[in-house]
C-alpha positions in Angstrom: 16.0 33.3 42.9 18.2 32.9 45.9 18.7 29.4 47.6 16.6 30.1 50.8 13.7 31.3 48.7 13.8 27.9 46.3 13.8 26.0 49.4 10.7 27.8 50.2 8.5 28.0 47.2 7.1 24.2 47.8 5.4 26.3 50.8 3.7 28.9 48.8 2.7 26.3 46.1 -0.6 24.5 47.2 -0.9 20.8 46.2 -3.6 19.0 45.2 -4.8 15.9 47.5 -6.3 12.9 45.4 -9.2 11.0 46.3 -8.3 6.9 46.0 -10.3 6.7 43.7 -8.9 9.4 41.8 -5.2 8.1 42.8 -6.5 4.9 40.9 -8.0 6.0 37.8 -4.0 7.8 37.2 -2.4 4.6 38.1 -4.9 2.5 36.0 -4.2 5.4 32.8 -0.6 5.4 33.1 -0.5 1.4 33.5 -2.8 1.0 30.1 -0.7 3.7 28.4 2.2 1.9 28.8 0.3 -1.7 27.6 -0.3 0.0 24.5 3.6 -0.7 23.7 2.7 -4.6 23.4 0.6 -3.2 20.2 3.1 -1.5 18.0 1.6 0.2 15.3 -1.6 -1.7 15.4 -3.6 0.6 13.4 -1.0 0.3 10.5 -1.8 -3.8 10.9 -5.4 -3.6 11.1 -5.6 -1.4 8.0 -3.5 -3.8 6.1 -5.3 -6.9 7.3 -8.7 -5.2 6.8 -7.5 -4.2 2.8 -5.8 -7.5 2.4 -9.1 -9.3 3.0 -11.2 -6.9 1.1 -8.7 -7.4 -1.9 -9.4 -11.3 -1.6 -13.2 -10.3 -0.8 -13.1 -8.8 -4.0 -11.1 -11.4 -5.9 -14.0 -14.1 -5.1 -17.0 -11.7 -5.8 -15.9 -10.4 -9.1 -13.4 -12.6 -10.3 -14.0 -15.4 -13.3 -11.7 -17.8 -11.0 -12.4 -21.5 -10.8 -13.1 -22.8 -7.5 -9.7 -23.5 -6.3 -8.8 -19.9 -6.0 -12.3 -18.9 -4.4 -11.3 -22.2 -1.9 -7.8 -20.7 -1.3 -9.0 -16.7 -1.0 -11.7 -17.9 2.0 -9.0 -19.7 3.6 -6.9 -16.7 3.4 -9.6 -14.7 4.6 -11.2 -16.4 7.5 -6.9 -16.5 8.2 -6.8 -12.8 8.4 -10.6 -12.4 10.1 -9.1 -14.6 13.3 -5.4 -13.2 13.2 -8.1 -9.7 13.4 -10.4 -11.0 16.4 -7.2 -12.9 18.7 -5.3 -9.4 18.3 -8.5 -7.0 19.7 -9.7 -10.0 22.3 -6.1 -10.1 23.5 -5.7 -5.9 23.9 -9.4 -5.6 25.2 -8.0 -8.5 27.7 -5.4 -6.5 29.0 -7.0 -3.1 29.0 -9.9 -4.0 30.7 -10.7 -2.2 33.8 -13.5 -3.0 36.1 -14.1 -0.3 39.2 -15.0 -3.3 41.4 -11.1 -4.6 40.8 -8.6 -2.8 43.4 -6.0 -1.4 41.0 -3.6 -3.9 43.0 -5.1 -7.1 42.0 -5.4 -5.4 38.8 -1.5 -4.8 38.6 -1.0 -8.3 39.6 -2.9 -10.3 36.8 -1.1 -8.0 34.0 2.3 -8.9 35.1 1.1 -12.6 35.7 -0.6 -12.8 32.0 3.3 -11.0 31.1 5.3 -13.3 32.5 3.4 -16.3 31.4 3.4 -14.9 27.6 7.4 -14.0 28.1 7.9 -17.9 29.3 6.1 -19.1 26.9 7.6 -17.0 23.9 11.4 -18.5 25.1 10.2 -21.8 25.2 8.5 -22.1 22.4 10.7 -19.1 20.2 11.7 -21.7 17.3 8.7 -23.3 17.0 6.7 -20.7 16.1 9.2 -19.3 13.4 9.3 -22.6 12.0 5.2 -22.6 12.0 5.3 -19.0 10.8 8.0 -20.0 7.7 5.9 -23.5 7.3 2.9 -21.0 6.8 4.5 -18.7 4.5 6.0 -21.4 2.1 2.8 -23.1 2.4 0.5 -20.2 1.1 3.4 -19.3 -1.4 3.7 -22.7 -2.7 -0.4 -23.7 -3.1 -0.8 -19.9 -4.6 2.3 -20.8 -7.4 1.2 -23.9 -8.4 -3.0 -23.0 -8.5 -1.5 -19.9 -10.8 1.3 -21.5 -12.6 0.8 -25.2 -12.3 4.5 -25.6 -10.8 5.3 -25.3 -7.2 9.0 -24.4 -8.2 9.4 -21.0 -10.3 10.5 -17.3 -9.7 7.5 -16.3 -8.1 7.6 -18.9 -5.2 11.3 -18.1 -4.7 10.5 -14.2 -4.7 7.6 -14.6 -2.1 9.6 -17.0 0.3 12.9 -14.4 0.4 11.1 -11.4 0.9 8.9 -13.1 3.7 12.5 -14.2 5.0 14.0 -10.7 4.7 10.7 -9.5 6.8 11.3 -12.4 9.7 15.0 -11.1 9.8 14.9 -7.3 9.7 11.6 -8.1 12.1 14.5 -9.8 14.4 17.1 -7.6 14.4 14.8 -4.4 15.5 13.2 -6.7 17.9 12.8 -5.2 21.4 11.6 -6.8 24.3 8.2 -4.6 24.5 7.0 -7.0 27.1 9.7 -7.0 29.2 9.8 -3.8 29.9 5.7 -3.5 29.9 6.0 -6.0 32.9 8.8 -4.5 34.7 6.7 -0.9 34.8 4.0 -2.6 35.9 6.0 -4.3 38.6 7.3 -0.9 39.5 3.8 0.2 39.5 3.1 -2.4 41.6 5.4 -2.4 44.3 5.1 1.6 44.7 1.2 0.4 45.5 2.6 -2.0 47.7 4.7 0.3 49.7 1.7 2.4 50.9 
């Protein structure tokens, strides 16, 4: 094809005019296909929570365990049922779309909601590793000595490395998913502006 007919063939091609509405519903798509990166592999999660509290389900119903492990399997579970119902609350938060919303104002509370969780993660960063270790060595340590009578042994010091090795290798191949969820939408955002 020769240069004078390539410069032509936008002519010949007929192009589609959106509707607003239509022009929203893409933008509003594209904007909660790209939220879905604050979820990473939440499927994989849910079915693990779901069996995890099914296995402890199980270990209460069917198990000759004194009370003290019944005690410490609901805590675990009602643990697991509200890490299960702040994760779907907090996606159906940011994916919900009303019509009655522009697609603007819609933009604009995403990216707030962003920038308020990315301050608040750097603030309080150490803290919650500290909580989330404190949590770990806490279930590892009341599970040890309920089994073994001694909060000291090979099992505790198993459980709290391996949770340790998760917390680093979860580190290292951190990437700033919200970050770079907020600056699309604030692309998103100011290409709405712009018109």
């Amino acid at each position: 094809m020769e240069n004078n007919e390539f410069k032509n063939l936008w002519k010949t091609v007929e192009v589609k005019q959106y509707s607003e509405a239509e022009l929203n519903a893409i933008v509003v798509k594209s904007a909660k296909k790209t939220m879905r990166k604050l979820y990473p592999g939440l499927n994989v999660k849910v079915a693990i929570l779901v069996l995890s509290a099914g296995y402890f389900l199980w270990k209460i119903i069917f198990s000759n365990d004194n009370s003290k492990f019944i005690a410490f399997y609901t805590f675990i579970i009602l643990l697991i049922l509200a890490a299960l119902i702040i994760g779907y609350f907090s996606k159906w938060k940011m994916n919900k779309y009303r019509p009655d919303i522009p697609v603007k104002e819609w933009l604009k509370f995403r990216i707030d909601k962003l920038n308020k969780s990315i301050h608040l993660q750097k603030k309080y960063r150490i803290h919650i590793y500290v909580g989330i270790i404190m949590l770990i060595f806490g279930i590892c340590a009341v599970y040890c000595f309920l089994l073994l009578g001694s909060i000291i042994n090979y099992s505790f010091a198993l459980g709290i490395g391996a949770s340790l090795l998760m917390m680093v290798i979860t580190r290292i191949f951190w990437k700033d998913r919200d970050g770079e969820v907020r600056d699309y939408l604030q692309s998103m955002y100011e290409q709405l502006d712009e018109k």
